[in-house]
N, CA, C and O of each residue as an XYZ file, in Angstrom:
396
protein
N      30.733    -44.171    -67.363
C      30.192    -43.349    -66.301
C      31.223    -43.111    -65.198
O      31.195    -41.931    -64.847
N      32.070    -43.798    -64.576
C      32.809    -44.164    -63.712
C      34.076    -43.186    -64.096
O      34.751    -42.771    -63.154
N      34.410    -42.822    -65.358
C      35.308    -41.293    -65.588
C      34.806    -40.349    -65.602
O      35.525    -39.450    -65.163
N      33.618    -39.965    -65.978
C      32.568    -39.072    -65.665
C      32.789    -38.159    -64.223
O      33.104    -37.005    -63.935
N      32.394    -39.504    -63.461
C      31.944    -39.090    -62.241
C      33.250    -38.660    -61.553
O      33.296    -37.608    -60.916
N      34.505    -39.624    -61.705
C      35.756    -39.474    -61.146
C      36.366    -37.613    -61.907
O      37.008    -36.728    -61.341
N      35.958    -37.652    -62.931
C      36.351    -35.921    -63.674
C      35.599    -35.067    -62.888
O      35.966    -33.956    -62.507
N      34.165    -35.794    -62.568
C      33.235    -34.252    -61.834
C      33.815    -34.360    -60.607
O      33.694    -33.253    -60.081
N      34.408    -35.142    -59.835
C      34.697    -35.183    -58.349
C      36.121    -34.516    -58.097
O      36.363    -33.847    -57.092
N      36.946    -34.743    -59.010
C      38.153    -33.945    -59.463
C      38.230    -32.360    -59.509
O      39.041    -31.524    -59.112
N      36.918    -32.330    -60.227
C      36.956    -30.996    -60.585
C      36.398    -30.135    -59.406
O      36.783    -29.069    -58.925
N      35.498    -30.856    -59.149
C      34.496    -29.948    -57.890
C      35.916    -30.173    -56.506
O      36.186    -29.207    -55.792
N      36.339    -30.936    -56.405
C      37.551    -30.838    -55.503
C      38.443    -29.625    -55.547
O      38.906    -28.920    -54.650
N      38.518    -29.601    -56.520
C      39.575    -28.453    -56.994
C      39.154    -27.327    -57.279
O      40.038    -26.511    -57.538
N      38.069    -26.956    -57.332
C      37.218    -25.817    -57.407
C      37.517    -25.356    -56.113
O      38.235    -24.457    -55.674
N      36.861    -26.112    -55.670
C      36.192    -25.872    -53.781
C      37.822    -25.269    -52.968
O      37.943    -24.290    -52.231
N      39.088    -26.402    -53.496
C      40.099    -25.974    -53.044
C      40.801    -24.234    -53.297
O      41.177    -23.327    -52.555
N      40.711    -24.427    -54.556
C      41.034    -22.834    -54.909
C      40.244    -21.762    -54.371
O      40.734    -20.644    -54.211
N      39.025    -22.036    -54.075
C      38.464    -20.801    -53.232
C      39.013    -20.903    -51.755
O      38.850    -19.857    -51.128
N      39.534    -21.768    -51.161
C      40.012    -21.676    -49.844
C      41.040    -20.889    -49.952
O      41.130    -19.912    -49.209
N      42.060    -21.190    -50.955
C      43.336    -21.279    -51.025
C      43.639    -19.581    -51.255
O      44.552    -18.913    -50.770
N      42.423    -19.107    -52.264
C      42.559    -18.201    -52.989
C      42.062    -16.936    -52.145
O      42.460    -15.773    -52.213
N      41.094    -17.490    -51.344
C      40.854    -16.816    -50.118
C      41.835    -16.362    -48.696
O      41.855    -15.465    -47.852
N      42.584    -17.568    -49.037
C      43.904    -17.349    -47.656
C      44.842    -16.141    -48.217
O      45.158    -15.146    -47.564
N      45.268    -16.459    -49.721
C      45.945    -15.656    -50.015
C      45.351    -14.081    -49.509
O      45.986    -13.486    -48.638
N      44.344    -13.575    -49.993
C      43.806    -12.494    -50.283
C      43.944    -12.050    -49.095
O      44.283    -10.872    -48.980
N      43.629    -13.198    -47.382
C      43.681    -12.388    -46.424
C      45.263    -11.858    -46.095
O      45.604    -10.790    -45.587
N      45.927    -12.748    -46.468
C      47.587    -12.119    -46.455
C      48.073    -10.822    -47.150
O      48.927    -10.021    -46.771
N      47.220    -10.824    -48.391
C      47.829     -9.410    -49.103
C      47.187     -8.412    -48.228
O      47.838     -7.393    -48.001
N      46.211     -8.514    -47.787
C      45.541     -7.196    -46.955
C      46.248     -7.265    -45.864
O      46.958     -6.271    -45.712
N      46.377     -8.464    -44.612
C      46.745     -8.173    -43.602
C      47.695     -8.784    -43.077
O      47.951     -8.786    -41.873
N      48.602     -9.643    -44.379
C      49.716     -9.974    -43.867
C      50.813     -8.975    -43.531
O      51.759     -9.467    -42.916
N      50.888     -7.676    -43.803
C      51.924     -7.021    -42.863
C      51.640     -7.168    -41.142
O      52.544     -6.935    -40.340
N      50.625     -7.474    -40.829
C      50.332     -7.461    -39.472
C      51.445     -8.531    -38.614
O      52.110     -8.334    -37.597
N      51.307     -9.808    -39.568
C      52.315    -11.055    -38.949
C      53.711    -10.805    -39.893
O      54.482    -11.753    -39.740
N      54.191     -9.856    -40.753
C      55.202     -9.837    -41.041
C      55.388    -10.593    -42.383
O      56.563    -10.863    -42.634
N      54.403    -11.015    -43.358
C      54.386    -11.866    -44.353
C      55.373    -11.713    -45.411
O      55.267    -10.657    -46.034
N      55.874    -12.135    -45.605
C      57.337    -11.996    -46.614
C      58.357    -11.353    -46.197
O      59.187    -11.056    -47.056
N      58.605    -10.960    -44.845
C      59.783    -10.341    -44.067
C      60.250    -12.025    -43.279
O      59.591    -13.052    -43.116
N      61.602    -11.674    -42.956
C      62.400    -12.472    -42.868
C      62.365    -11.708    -41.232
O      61.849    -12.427    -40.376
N      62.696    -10.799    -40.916
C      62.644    -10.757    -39.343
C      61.522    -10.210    -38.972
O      60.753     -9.792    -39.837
N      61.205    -10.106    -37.591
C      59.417     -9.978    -37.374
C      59.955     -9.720    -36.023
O      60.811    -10.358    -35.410
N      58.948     -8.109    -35.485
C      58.901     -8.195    -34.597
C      58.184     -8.910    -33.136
O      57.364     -9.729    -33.551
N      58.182     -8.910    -32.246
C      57.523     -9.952    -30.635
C      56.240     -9.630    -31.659
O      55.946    -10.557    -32.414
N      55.306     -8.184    -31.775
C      54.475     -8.190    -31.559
C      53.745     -9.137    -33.064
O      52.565     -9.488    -33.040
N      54.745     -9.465    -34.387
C      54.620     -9.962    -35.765
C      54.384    -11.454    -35.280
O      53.432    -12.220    -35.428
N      55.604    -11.575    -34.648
C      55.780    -13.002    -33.801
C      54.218    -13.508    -33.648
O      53.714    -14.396    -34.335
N      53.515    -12.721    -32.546
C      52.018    -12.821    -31.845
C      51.118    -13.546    -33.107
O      50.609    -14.656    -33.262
N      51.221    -12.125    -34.032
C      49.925    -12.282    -35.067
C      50.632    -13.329    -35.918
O      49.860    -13.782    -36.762
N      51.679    -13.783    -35.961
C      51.841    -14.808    -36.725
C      51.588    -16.375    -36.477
O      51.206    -17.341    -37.137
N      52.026    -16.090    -35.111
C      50.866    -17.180    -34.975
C      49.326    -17.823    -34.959
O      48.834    -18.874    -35.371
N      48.844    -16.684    -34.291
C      47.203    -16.557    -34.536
C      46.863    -16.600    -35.684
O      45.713    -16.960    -35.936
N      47.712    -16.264    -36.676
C      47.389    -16.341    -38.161
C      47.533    -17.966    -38.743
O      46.819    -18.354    -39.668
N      48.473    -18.792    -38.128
C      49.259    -20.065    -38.806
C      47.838    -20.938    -38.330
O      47.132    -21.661    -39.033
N      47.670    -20.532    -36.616
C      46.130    -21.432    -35.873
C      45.025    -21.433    -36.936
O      44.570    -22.408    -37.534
N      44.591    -19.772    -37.084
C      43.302    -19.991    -38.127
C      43.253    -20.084    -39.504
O      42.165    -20.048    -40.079
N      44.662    -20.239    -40.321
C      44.952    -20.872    -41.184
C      44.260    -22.381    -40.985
O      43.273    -22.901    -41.507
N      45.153    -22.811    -40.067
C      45.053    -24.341    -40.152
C      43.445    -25.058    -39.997
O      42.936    -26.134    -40.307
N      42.891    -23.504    -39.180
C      41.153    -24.573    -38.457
C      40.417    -24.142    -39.951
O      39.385    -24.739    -40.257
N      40.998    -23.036    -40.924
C      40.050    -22.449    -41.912
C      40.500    -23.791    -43.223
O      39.812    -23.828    -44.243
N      41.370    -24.545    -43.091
C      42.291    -25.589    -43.950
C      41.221    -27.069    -43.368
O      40.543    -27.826    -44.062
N      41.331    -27.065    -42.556
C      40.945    -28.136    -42.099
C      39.254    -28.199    -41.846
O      38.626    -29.256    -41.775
N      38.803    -27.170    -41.756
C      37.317    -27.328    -41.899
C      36.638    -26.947    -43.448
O      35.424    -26.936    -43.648
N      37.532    -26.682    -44.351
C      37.299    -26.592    -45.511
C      37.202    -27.382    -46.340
O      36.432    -27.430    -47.300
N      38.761    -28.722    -45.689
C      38.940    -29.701    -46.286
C      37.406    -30.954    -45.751
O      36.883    -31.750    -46.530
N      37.070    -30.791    -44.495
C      36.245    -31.406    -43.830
C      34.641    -31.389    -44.935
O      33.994    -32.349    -45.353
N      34.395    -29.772    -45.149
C      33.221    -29.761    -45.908
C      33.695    -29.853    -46.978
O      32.980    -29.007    -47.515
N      34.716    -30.397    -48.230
C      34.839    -31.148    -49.166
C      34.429    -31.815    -49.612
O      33.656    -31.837    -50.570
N      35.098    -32.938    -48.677
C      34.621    -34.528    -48.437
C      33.069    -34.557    -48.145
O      32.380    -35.442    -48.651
N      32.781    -34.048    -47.717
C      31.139    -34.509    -46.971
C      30.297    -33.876    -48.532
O      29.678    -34.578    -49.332
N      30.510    -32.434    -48.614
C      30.109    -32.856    -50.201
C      30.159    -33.595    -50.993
O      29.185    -34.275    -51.318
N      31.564    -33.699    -51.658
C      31.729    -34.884    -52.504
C      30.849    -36.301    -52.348
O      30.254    -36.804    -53.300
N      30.863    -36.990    -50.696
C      29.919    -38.005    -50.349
C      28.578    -37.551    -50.651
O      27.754    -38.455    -50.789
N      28.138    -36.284    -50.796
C      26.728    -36.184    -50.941
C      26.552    -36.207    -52.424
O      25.501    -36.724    -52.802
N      27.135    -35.882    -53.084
C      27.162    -35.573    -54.039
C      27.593    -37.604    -55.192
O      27.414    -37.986    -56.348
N      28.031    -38.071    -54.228
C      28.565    -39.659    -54.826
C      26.598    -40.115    -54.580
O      25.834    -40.413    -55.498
N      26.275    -40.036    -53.235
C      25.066    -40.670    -53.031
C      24.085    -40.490    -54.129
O      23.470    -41.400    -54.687
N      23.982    -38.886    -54.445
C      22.948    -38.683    -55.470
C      23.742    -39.074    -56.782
O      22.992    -38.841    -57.730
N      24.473    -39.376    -57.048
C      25.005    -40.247    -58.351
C      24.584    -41.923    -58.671
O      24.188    -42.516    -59.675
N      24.883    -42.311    -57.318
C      24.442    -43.408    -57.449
C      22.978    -43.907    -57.095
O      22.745    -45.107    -57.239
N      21.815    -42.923    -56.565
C      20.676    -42.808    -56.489
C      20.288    -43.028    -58.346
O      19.810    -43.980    -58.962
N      20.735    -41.738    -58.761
C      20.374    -41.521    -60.406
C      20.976    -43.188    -61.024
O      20.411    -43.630    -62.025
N      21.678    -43.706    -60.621
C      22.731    -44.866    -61.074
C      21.674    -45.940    -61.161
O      21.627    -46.781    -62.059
N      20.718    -45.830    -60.018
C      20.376    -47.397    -59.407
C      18.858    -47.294    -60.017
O      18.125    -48.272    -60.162
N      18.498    -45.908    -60.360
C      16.699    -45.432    -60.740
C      16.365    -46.226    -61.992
O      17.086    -46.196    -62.990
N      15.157    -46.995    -61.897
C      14.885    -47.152    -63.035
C      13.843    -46.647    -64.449
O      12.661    -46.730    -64.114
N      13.955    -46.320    -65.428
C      12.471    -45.217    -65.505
C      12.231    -46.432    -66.651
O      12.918    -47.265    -67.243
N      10.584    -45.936    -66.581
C       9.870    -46.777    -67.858
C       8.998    -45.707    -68.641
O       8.296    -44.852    -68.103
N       9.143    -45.878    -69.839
C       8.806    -45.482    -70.866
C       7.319    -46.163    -71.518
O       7.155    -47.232    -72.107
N       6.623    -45.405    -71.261
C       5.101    -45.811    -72.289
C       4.849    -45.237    -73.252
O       4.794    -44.007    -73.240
N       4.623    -45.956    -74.359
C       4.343    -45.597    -75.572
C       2.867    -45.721    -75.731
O       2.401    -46.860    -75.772
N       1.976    -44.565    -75.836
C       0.777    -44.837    -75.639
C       0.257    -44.800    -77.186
O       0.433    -43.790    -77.868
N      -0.439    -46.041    -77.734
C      -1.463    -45.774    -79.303
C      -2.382    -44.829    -79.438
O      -3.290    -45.241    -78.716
N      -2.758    -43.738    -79.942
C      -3.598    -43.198    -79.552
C      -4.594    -43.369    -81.049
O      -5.181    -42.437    -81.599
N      -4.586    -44.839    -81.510
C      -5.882    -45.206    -82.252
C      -6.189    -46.379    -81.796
O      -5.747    -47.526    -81.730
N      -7.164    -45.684    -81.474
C      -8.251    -47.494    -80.846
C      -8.787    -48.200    -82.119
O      -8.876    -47.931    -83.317
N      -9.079    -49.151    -81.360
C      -9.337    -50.541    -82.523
C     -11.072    -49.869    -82.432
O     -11.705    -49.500    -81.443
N     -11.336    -49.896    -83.417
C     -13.109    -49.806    -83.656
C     -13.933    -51.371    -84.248
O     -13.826    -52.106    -85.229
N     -14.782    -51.316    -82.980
C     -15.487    -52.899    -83.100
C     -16.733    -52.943    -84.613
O     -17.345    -53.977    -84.879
């Protein structure tokens, strides 16, 4: 169980990451000419948006990475909820004894 769970936590990690990641990109192909994205010199005003761009990079990185983790923990709890449950099984006769 314990590779199981470590493969699903892996995976859902890395899921979750590539949509951030894959998302940052996408905003660069649209509006990275604004900050100058793959140019080597940049003008004052590239300068500006390049930074405002690096800031909400970092808060869109870091609050992404934030709701990760807190998934993943939610997601460990209900594992080990299912982990700890116990179920019982009745096998019911359904011929009675006749007196």
């Amino acid at each position: 169980m314990k590779n199981y769970r470590r493969f699903l936590y892996s995976t859902l990690e890395t899921r979750f990451k590539t949509i951030m990641i894959g998302s940052l990109a996408r905003v660069e192909q649209y509006f990275g000419y604004l900050w100058g994205h793959g140019e080597e010199e940049l003008t004052d005003k590239q300068k500006e948006f390049r930074e405002l761009w690096e800031e909400l990079r970092t808060e869109i990185l870091n609050h992404g990475n934030f709701q990760i983790r807190k998934g993943l923990d939610e997601v460990d709890e209900i594992m080990d909820a299912n982990d700890n449950r116990y179920e019982y099984k009745f096998i019911m006769n359904n011929h009675r004894r006749e007196r």
